[in-house]
C-alpha positions as CSV (number, residue, x, y, z in Angstrom):
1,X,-39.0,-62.1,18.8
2,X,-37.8,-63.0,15.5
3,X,-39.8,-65.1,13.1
4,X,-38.0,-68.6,12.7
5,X,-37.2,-68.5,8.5
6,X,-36.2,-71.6,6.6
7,X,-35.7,-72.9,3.2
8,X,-37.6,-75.6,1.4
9,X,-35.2,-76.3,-1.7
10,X,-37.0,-78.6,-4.0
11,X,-34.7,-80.3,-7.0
12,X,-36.5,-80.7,-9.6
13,X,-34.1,-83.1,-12.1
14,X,-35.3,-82.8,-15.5
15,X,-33.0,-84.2,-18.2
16,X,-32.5,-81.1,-20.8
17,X,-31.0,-81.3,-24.3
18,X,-29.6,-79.5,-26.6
19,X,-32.1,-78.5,-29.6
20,X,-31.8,-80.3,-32.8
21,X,-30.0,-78.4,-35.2
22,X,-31.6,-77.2,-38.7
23,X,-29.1,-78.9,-40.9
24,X,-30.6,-81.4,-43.0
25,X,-34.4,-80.6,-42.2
26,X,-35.2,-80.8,-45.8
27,X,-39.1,-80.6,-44.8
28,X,-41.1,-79.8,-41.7
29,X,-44.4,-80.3,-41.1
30,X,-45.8,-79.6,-38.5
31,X,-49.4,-80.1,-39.3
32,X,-50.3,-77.0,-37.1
33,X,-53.9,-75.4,-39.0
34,X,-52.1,-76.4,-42.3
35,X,-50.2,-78.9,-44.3
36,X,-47.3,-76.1,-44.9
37,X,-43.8,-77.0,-44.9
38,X,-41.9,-74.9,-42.7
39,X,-38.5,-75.9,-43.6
40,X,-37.9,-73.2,-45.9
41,X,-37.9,-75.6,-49.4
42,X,-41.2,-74.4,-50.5
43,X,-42.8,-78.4,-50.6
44,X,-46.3,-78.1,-51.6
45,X,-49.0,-81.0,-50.2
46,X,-52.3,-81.2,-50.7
47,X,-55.1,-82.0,-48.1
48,X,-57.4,-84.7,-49.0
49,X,-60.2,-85.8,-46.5
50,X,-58.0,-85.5,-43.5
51,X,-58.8,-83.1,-40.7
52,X,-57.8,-81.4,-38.2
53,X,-57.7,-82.3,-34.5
54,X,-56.2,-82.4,-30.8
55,X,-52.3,-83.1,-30.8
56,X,-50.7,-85.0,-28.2
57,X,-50.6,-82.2,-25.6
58,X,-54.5,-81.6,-26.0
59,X,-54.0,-78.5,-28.5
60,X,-56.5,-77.8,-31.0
61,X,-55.9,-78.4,-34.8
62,X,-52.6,-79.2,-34.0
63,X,-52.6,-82.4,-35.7
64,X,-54.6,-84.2,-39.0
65,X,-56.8,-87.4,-38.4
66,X,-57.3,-89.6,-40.9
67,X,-60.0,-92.5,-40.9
68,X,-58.5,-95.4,-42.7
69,X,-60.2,-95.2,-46.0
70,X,-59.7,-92.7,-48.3
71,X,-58.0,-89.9,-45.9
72,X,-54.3,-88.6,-47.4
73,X,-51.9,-85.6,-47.9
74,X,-50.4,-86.3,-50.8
75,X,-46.8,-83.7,-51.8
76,X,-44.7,-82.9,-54.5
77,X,-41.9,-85.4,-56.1
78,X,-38.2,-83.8,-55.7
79,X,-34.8,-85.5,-55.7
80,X,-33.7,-84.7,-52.7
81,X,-36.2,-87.0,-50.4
82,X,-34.1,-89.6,-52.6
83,X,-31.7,-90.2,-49.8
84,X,-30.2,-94.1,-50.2
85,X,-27.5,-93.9,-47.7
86,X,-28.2,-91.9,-44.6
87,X,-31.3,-90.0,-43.6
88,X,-34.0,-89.4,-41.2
89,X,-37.5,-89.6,-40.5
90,X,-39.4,-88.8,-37.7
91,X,-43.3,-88.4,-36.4
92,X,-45.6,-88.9,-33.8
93,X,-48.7,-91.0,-34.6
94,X,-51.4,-92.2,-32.7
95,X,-53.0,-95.6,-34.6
96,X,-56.7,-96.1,-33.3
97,X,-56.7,-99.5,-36.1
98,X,-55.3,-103.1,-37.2
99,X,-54.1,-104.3,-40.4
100,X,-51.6,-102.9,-43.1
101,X,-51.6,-99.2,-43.1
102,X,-49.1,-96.6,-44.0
103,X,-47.9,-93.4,-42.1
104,X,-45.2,-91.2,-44.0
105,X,-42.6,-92.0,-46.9
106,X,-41.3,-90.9,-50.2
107,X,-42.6,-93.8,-52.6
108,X,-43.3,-94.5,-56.3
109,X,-46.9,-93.8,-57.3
110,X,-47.2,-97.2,-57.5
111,X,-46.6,-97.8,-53.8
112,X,-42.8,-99.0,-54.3
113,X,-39.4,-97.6,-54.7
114,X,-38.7,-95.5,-51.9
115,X,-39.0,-95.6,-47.7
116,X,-41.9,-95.5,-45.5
117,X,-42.9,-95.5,-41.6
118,X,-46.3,-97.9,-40.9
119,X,-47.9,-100.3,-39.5
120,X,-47.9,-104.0,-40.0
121,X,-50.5,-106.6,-40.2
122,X,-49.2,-108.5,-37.0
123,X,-49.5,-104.5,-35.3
124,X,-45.9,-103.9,-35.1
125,X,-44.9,-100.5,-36.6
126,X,-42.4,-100.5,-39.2
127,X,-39.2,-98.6,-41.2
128,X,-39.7,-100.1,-44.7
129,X,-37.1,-99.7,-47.5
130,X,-38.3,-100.8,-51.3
131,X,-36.7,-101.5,-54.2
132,X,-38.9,-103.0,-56.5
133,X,-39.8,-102.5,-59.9
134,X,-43.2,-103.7,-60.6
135,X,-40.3,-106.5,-62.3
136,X,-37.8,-107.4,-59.8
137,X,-36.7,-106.3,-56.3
138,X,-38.3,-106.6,-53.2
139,X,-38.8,-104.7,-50.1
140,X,-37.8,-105.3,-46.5
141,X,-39.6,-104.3,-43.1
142,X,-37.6,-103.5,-40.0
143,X,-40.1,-104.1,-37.3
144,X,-40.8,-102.8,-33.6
145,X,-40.2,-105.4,-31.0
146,X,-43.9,-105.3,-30.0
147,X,-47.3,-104.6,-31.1
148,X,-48.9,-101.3,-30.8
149,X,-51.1,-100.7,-33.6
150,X,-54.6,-99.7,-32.2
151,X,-53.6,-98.9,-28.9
152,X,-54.7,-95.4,-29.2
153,X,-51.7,-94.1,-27.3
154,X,-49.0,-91.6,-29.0
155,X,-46.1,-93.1,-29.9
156,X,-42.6,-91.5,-31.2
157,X,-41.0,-93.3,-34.9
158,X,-37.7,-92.2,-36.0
159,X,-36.9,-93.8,-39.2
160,X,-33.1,-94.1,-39.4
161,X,-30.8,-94.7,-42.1
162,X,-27.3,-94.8,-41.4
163,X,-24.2,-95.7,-43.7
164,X,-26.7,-98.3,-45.6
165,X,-28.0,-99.7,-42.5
166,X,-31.9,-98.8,-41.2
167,X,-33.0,-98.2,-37.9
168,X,-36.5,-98.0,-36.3
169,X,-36.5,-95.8,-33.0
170,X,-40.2,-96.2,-31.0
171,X,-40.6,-93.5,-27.7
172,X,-36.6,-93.0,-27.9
173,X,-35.9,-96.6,-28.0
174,X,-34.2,-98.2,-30.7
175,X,-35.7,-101.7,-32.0
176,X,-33.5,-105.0,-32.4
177,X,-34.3,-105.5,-36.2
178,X,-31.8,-104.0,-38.8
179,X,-31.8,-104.3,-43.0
180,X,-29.0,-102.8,-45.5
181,X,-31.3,-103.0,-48.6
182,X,-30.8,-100.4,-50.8
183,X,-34.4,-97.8,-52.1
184,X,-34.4,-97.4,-55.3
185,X,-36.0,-94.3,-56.2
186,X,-38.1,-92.8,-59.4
187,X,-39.2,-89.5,-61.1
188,X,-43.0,-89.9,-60.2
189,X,-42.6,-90.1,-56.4
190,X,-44.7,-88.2,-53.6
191,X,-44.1,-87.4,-50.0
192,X,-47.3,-89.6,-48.8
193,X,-49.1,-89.0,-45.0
194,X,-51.4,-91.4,-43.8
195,X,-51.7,-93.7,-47.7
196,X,-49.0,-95.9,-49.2
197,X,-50.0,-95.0,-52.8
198,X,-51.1,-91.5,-55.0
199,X,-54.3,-93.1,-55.7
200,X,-55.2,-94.4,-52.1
201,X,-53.5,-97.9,-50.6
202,X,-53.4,-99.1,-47.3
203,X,-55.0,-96.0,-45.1
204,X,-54.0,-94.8,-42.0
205,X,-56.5,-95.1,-39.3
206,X,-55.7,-92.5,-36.4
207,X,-53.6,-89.1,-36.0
208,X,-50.1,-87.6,-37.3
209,X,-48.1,-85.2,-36.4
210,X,-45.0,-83.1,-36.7
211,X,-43.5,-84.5,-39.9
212,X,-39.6,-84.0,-40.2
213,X,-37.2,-85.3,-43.0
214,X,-33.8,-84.9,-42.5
215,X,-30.9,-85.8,-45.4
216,X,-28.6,-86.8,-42.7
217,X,-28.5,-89.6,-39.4
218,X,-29.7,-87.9,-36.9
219,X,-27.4,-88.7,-33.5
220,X,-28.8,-90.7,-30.8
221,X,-29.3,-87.6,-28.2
222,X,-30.8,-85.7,-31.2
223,X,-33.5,-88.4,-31.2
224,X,-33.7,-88.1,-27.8
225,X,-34.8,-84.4,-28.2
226,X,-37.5,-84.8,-30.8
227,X,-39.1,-87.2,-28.4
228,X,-38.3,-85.8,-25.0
229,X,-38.1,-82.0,-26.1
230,X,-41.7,-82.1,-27.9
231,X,-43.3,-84.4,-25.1
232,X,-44.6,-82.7,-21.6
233,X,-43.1,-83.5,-18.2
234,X,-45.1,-82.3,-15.1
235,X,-43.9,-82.2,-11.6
236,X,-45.9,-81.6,-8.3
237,X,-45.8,-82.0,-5.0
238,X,-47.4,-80.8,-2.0
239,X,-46.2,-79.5,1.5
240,X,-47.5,-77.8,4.4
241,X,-46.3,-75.2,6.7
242,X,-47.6,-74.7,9.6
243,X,-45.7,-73.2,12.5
244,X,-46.4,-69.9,14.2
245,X,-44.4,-67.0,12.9
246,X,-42.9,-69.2,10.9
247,X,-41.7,-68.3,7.3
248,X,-40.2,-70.4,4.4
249,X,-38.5,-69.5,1.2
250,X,-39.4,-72.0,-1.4
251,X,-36.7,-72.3,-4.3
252,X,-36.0,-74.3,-7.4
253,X,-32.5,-75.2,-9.1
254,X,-31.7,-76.0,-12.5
255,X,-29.1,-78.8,-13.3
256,X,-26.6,-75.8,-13.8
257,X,-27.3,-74.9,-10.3
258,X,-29.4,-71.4,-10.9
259,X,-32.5,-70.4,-9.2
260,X,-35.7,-70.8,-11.6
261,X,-38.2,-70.1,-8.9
262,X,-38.2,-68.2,-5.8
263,X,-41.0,-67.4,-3.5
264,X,-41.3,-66.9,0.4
265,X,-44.2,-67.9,2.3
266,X,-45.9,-68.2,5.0
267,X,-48.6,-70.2,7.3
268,X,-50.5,-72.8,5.0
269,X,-50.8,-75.5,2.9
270,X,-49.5,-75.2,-0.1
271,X,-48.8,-76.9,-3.8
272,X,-46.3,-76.5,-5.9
273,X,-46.9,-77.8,-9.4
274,X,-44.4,-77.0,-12.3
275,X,-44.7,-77.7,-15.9
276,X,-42.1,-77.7,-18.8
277,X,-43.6,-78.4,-22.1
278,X,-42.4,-78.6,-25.9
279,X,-40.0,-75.7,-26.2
280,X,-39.1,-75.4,-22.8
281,X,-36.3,-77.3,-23.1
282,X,-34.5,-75.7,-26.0
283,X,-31.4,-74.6,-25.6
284,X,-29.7,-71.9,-27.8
């Protein structure tokens, strides 16, 4: 007699997009073993206290830790983090404490003129743009719409600036608060990670990682990638067969509609667990 056969077609919907594109990544770092810029413009940063430690998907020195007191990368001044009008910033931090601290920014040694991503005292995380001269100026905060400082969870900030308008993005979602002040900028600037000044202001307490400037507005689905493309996304389930002579052919679609996975089994109980995960979903 012949064995009974069926098919067990799982869909497994995952939402897929489209890499972001290298134009306008004017420094990368992704904080993998090294403080290195990978973007191809040579920036040079130096380690200071910080070390090395798990990244958000459990990987080892994948990520720096810093512990809120003296703890900094500090990097070279060059004129083309001076970006007034449009631009983007973008990092995933995880902030184990309170109070005034500072993630990543181009500033003034002084701890003005320029833009940063921190935290507040009231725990909100913030997209800061500064115009002050030690004389006149100020500098405006564009705040999340809820606390998170000290949560020890990963969270995803985009910085945005956009025709003269800035934007903070938290875990793909963009916050309420807006400002139009114009950075000023000057000669004796530094990329800063984890310190709001040269000399050491305002510490971050907790872990960074993967460190991108861009001299352009990112789009809203290029966000989108940065935080779903670099997150992980499991799926499992479990089903049993149990029939006699009875055979199944397990398979998986795509959205596009082609096969990924293909097995054929038989008697049992089984579990199917699949597992997309930071590059997976680049598309080229």
């Amino acid at each position: 007699m012949n064995a009974l056969k069926i098919s067990l077609i799982f869909i497994l919907t995952l939402k897929i997009f489209a890499e972001v594109s290298i134009d306008g990544l004017i420094a990368y770092f992704p904080l993998t073993g090294n403080a290195d810029d990978y973007s191809g413009n040579g920036h040079i940063c130096t380690v200071t206290g910080a070390v090395l430690t798990t990244d958000r998907v459990g990987r080892e020195n994948d990520a720096y830790s810093f512990d809120g007191t003296n703890d900094k990368i500090v990097g070279n001044a060059n004129t083309m983090f001076e970006l007034a009008n449009n631009r983007t910033l973008s990092v995933w931090v995880l902030s184990s404490g309170l109070g005034n601290q500072q993630i990543v920014g181009y500033v003034g040694e002084n701890g003005h003129m320029g833009y940063m991503l921190g935290v507040r005292e009231d725990g909100t995380f913030t997209s800061w743009e500064n115009n002050y001269n030690d004389t006149t100026g100020l500098w405006v905060h564009v705040s999340s719409d809820q606390i998170y400082a000290g949560d020890n969870k990963w969270h995803h900030l985009v910085g945005l600036r956009r025709n003269d308008t800035t934007y903070l993005y938290v875990d793909n979602v963009r916050q309420s608060k807006t400002t139009i002040l114009k950075p000023i900028f000057v000669k004796n600037s530094n990329i800063l990670i984890g310190t709001g000044k040269k000399n050491t202001f305002q510490n971050f307490n907790g872990k960074i990682d993967d460190i991108r400037f861009y001299n352009r507005s990112l789009t809203d689905e290029e966000i989108s990638y940065l935080y779903f493309g670099t997150n992980s996304i499991k799926f499992k389930t479990k089903f049993n067969v149990s029939h006699n002579n009875l055979h199944a052919d397990i398979k998986c679609f795509d959205l596009r509609g082609r096969i990924i996975y293909k097995r054929s089994i038989s008697n049992g109980v089984y579990i199917l667990k699949l597992r997309a995960e930071k590059k997976i979903f680049q598309i080229k």
